[in-house]
TORZAKOL-639532 format. One record per residue: residue in one letter; residue number from 1; x, y, z of N, C-alpha, C in turn. Coordinates in steps of 0.1 Angstrom, whole numbers, plus 2048, in hexadecimal, padded with zeros to 3 digits. Layout:
# TORZAKOL-639532
+----+-----+------+------+------+-------+-------+-------+------+------+------+
: aa :   i : n_c1 : n_c2 : n_c3 : ca_c1 : ca_c2 : ca_c3 : c_c1 : c_c2 : c_c3 :
+----+-----+------+------+------+-------+-------+-------+------+------+------+
:  a : NUM :    X :    Y :    Z :     X :     Y :     Z :    X :    Y :    Z :
...
+----+-----+------+------+------+-------+-------+-------+------+------+------+
***
This chain:
# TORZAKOL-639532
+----+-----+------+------+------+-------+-------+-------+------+------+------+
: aa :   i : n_c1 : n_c2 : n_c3 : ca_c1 : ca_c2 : ca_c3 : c_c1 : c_c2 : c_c3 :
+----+-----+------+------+------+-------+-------+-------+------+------+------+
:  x :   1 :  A5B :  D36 :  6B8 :   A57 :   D37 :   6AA :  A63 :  D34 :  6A1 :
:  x :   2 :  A61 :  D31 :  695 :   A70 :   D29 :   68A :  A6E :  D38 :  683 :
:  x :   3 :  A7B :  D3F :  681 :   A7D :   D48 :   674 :  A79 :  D3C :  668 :
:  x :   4 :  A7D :  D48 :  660 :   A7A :   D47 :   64E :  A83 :  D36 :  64A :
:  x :   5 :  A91 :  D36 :  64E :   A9B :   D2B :   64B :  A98 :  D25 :  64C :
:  x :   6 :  A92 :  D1F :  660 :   A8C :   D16 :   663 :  A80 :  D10 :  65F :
:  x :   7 :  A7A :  D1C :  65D :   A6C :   D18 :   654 :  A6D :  D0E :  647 :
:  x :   8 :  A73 :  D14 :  640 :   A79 :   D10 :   635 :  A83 :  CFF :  639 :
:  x :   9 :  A89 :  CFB :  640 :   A8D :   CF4 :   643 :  A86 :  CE7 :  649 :
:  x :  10 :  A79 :  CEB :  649 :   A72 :   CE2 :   650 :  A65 :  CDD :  642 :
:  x :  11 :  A66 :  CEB :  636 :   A5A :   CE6 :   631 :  A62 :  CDE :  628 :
:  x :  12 :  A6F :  CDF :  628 :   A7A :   CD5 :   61D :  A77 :  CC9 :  622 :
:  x :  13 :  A78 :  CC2 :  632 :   A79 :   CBA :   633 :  A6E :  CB2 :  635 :
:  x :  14 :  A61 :  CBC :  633 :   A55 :   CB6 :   635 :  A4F :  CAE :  622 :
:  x :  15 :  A56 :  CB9 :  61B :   A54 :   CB7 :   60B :  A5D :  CA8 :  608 :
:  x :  16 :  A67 :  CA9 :  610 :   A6E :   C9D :   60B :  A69 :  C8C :  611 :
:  x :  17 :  A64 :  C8F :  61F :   A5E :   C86 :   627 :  A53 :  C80 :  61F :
:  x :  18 :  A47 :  C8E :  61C :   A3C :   C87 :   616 :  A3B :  C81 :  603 :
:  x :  19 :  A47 :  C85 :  5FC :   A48 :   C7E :   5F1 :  A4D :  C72 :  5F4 :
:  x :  20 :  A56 :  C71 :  601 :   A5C :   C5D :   5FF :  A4A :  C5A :  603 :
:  x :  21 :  A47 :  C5F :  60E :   A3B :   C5A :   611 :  A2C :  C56 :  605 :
:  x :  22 :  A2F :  C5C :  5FD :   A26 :   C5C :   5F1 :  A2B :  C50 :  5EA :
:  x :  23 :  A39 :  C52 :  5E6 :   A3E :   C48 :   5DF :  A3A :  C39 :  5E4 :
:  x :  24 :  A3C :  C38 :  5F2 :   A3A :   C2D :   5FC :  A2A :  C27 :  5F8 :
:  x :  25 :  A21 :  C33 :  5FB :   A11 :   C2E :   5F8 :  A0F :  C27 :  5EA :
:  x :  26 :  A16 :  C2E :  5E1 :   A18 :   C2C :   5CF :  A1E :  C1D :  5CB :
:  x :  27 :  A25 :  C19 :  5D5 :   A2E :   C0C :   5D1 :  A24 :  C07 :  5D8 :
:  x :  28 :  A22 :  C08 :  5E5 :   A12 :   BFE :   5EC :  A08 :  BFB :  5E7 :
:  x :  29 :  A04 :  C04 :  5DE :   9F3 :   C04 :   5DC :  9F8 :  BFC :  5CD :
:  x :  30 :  9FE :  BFC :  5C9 :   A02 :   BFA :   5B6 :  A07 :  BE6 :  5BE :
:  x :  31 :  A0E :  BE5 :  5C8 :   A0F :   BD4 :   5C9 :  A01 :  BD1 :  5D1 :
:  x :  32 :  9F5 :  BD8 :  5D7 :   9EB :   BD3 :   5DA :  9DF :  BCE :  5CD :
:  x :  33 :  9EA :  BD8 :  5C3 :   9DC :   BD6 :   5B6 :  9E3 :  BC8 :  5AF :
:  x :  34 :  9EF :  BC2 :  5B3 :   9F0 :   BB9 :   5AF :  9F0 :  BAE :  5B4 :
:  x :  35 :  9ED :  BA9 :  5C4 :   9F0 :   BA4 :   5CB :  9E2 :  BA3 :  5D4 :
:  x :  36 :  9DF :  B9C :  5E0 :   9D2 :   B9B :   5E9 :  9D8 :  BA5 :  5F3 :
:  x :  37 :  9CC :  BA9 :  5F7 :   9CC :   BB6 :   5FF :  9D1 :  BAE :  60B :
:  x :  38 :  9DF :  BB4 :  610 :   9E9 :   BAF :   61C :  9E8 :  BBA :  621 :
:  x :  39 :  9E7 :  BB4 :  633 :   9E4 :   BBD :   63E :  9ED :  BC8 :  640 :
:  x :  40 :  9FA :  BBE :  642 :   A03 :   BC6 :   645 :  A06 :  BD8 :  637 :
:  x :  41 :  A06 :  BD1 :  62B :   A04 :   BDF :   621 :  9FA :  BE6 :  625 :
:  x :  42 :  9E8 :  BE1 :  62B :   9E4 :   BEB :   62C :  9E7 :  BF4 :  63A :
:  x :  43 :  9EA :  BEF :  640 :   9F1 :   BF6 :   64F :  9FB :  BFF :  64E :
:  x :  44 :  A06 :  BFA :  643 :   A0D :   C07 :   641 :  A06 :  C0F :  637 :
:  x :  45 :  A01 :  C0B :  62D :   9F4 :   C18 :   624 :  9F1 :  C21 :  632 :
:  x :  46 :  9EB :  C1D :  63B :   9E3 :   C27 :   645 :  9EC :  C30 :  64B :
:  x :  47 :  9F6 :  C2A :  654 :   A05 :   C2E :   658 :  A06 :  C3B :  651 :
:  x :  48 :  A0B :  C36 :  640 :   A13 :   C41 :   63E :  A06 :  C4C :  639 :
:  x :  49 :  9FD :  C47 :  634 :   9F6 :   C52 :   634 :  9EE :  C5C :  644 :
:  x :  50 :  9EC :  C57 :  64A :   9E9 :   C5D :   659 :  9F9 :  C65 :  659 :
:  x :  51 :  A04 :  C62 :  658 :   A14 :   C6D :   65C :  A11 :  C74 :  64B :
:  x :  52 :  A0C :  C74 :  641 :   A0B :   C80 :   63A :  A00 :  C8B :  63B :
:  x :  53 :  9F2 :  C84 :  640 :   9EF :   C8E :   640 :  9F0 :  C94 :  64E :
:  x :  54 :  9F7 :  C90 :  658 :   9FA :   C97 :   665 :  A02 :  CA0 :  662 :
:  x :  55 :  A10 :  C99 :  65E :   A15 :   CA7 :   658 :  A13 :  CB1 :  64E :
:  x :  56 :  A0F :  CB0 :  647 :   A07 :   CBA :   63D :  9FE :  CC4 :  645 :
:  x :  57 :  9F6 :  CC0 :  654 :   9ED :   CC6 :   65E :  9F9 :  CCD :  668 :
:  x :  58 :  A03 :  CCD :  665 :   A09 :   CD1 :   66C :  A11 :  CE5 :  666 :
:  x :  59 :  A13 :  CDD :  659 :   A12 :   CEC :   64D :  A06 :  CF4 :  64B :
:  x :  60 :  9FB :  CED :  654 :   9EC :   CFA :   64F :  9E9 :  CF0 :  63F :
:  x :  61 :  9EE :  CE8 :  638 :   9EB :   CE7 :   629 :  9DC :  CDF :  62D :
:  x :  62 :  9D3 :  CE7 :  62E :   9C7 :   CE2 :   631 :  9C1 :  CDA :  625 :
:  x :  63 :  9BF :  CDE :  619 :   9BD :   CD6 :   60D :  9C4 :  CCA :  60C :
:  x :  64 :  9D5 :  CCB :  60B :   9DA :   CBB :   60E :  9D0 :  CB3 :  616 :
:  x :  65 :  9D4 :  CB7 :  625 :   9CC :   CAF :   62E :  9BC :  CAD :  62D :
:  x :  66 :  9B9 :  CB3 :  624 :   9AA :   CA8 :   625 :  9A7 :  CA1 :  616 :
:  x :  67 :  9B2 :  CA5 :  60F :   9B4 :   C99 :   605 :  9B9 :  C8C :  60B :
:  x :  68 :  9C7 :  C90 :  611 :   9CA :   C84 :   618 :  9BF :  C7C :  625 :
:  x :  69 :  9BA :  C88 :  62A :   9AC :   C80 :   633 :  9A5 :  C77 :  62B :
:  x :  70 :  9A3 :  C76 :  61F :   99A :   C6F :   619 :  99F :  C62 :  615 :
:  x :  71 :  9A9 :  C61 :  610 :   9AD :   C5B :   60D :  9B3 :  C50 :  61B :
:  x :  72 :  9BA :  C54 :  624 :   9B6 :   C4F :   631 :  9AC :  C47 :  638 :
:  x :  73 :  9A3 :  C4F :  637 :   993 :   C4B :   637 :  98F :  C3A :  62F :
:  x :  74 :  993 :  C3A :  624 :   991 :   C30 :   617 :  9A0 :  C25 :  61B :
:  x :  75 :  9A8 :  C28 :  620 :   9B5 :   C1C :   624 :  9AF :  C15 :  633 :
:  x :  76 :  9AA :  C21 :  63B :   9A5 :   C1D :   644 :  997 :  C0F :  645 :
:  x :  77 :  992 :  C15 :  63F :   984 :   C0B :   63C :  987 :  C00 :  636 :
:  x :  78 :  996 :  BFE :  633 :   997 :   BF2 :   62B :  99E :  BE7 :  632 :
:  x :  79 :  9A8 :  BF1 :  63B :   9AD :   BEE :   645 :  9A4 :  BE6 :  653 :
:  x :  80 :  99B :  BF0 :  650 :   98F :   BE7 :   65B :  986 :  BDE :  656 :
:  x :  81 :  98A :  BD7 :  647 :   97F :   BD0 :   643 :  971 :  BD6 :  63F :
:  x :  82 :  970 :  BE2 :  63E :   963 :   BE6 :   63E :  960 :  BEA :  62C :
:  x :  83 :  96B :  BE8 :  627 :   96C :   BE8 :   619 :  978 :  BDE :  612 :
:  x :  84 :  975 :  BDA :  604 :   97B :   BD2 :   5FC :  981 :  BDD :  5F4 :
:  x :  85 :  98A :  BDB :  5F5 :   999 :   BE4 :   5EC :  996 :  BDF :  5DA :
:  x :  86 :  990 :  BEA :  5D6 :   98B :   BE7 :   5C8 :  993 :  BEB :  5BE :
:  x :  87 :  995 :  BE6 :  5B1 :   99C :   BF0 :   5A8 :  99A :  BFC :  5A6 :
:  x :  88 :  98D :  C01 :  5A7 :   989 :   C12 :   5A7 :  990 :  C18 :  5B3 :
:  x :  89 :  98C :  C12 :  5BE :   998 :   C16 :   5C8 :  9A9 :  C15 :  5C7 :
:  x :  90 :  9AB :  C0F :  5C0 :   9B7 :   C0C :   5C0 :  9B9 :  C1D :  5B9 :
:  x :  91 :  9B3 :  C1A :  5AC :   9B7 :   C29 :   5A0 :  9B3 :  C32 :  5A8 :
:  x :  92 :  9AB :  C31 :  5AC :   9A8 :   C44 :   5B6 :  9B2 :  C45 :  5BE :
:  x :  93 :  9B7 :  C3E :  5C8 :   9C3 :   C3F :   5D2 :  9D0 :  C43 :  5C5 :
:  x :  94 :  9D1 :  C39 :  5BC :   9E2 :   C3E :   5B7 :  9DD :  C4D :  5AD :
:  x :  95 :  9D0 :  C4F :  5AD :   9CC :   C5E :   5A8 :  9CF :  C68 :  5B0 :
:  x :  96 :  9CC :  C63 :  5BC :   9CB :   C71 :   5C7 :  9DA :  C6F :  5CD :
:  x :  97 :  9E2 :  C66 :  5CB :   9F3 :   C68 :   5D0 :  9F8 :  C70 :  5C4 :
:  x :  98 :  9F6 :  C70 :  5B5 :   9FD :   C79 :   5AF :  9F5 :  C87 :  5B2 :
:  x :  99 :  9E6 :  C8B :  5B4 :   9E3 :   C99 :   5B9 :  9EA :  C9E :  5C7 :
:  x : 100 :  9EE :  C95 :  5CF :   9FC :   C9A :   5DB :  A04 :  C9D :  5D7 :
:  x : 101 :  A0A :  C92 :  5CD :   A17 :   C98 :   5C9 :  A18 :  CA5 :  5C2 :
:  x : 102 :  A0F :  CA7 :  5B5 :   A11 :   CB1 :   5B2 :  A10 :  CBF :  5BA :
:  x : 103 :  A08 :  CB8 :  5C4 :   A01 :   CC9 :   5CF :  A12 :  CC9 :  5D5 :
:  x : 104 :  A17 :  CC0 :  5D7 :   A26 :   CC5 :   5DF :  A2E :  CCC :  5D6 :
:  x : 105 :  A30 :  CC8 :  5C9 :   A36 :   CD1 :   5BE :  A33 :  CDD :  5BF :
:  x : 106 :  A28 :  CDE :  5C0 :   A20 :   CEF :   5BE :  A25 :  CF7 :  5C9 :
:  x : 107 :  A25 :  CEF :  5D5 :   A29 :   CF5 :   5E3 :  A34 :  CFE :  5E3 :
:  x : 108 :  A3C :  CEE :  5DE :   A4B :   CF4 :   5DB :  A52 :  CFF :  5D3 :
:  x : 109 :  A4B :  CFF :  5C8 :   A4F :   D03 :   5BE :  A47 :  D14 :  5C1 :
:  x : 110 :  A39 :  D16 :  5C7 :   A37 :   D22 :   5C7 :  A36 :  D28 :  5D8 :
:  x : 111 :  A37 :  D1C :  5DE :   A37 :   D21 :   5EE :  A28 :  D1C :  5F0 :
:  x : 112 :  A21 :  D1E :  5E7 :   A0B :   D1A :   5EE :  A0F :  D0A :  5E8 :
:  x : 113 :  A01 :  D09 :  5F1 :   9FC :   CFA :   5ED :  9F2 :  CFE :  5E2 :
:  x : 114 :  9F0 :  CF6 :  5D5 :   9E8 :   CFB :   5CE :  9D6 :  CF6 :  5D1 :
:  x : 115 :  9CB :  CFA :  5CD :   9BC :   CF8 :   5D6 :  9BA :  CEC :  5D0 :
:  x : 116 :  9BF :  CDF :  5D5 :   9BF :   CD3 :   5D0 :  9AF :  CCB :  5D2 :
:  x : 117 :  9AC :  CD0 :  5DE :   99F :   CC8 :   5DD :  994 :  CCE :  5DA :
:  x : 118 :  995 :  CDB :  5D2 :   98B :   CE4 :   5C7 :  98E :  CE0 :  5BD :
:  x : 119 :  99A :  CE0 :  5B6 :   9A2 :   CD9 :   5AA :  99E :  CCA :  5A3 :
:  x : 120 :  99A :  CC1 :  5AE :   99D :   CB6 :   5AC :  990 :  CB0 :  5B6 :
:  x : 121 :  984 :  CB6 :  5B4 :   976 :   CB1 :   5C0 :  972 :  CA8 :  5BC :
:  x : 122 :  974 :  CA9 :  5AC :   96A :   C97 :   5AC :  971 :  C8E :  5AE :
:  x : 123 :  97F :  C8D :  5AE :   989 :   C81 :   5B3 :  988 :  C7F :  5C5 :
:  x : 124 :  986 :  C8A :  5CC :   983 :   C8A :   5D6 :  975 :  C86 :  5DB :
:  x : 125 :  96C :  C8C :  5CF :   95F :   C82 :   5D4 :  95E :  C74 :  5D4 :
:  x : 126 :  965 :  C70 :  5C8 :   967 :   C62 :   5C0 :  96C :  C5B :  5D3 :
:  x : 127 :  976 :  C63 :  5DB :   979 :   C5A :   5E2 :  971 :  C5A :  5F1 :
:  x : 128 :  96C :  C63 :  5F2 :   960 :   C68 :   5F8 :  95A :  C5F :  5FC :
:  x : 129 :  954 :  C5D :  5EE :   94A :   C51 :   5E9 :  94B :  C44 :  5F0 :
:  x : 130 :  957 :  C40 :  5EE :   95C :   C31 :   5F2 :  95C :  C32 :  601 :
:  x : 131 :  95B :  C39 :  60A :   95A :   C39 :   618 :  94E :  C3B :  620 :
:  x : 132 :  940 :  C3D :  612 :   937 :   C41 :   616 :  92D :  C34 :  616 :
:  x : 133 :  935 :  C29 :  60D :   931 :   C1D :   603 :  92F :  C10 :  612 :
:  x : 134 :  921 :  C0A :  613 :   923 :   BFE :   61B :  922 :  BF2 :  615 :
:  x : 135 :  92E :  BEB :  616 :   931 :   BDE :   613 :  927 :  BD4 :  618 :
:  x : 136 :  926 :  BD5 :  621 :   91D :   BCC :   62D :  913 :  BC9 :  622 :
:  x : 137 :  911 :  BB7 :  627 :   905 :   BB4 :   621 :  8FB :  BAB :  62B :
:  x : 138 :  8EC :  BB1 :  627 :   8E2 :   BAB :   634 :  8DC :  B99 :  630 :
:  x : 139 :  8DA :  B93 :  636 :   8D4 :   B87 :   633 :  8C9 :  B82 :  63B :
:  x : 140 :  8C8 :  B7A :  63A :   8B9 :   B76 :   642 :  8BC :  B68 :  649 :
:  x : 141 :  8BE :  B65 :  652 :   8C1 :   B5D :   65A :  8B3 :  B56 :  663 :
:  x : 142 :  8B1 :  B4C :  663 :   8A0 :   B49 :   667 :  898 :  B58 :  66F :
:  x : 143 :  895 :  B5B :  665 :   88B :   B6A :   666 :  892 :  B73 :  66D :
:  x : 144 :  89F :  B76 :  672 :   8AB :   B7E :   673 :  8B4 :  B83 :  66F :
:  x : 145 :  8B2 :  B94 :  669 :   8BD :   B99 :   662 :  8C8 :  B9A :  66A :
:  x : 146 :  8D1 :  B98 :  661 :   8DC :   B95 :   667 :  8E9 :  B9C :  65C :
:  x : 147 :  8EE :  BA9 :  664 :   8F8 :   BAF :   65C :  906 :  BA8 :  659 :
:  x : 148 :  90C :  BA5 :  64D :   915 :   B9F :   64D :  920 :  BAA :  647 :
+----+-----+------+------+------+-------+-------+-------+------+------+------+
***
């Protein structure tokens, strides 16, 4: 088991880890809204969000982690082609990277994580939403639907 120091020592380095990490998604997502959706950006989008919300799951910060699940969720599907990286997605993702950030401030500054995904549900549903959304379109192929 870590005493108090160590404890402490570990949620420093976890707070410091997941702000470059934020930072990182924030510079990503901000050159995908100007730029065509490139693989390689969305692969690290996924990357670095899968190592924040693992570690965040590693502090118990159960609300981080299913903000960040969601948002995961929404990099993923885009990553798998199963969705087109929209401007509403764009603004919901750099929405929900400053409700991280600020939840780490709060951490910091009071020791809790503040109840971010009660605080902030309809941004969470907003991204909900987009993972619930099928792109897919059917056509008719000589009397053969055919999912595309």
């Amino acid at each position: 088991m870590f005493n108090q120091e160590q404890w402490d020592q570990l949620l420093t380095s976890f707070l410091e880890e997941a702000r470059e990490l934020i930072q990182n998604e924030e510079s990503a997502i901000l050159a995908l809204d100007e730029q065509e959706v490139d693989e390689d950006t969305i692969h690290g989008l996924f990357r670095n969000m899968h190592t924040l919300k693992g570690s965040a799951g590693l502090f118990s910060l159960d609300a981080f982690v299913h903000f960040a699940h969601e948002m995961e969720n929404l990099i993923m599907r885009v990553r798998d082609s199963e969705l087109i990286l929209s401007p509403e997605m764009i603004s919901s993702l750099l929405k929900a990277l400053n409700v991280l950030n600020l939840a780490l401030n709060g951490l910091e500054d009071t020791g809790e994580l503040p109840a971010i995904d009660r605080d902030n549900s309809e941004l969470l549903t907003t991204l909900q939403s987009f993972t619930k959304r099928s792109d897919s379109v059917s056509v008719s192929i000589e009397n053969e639907e055919v999912d595309i």
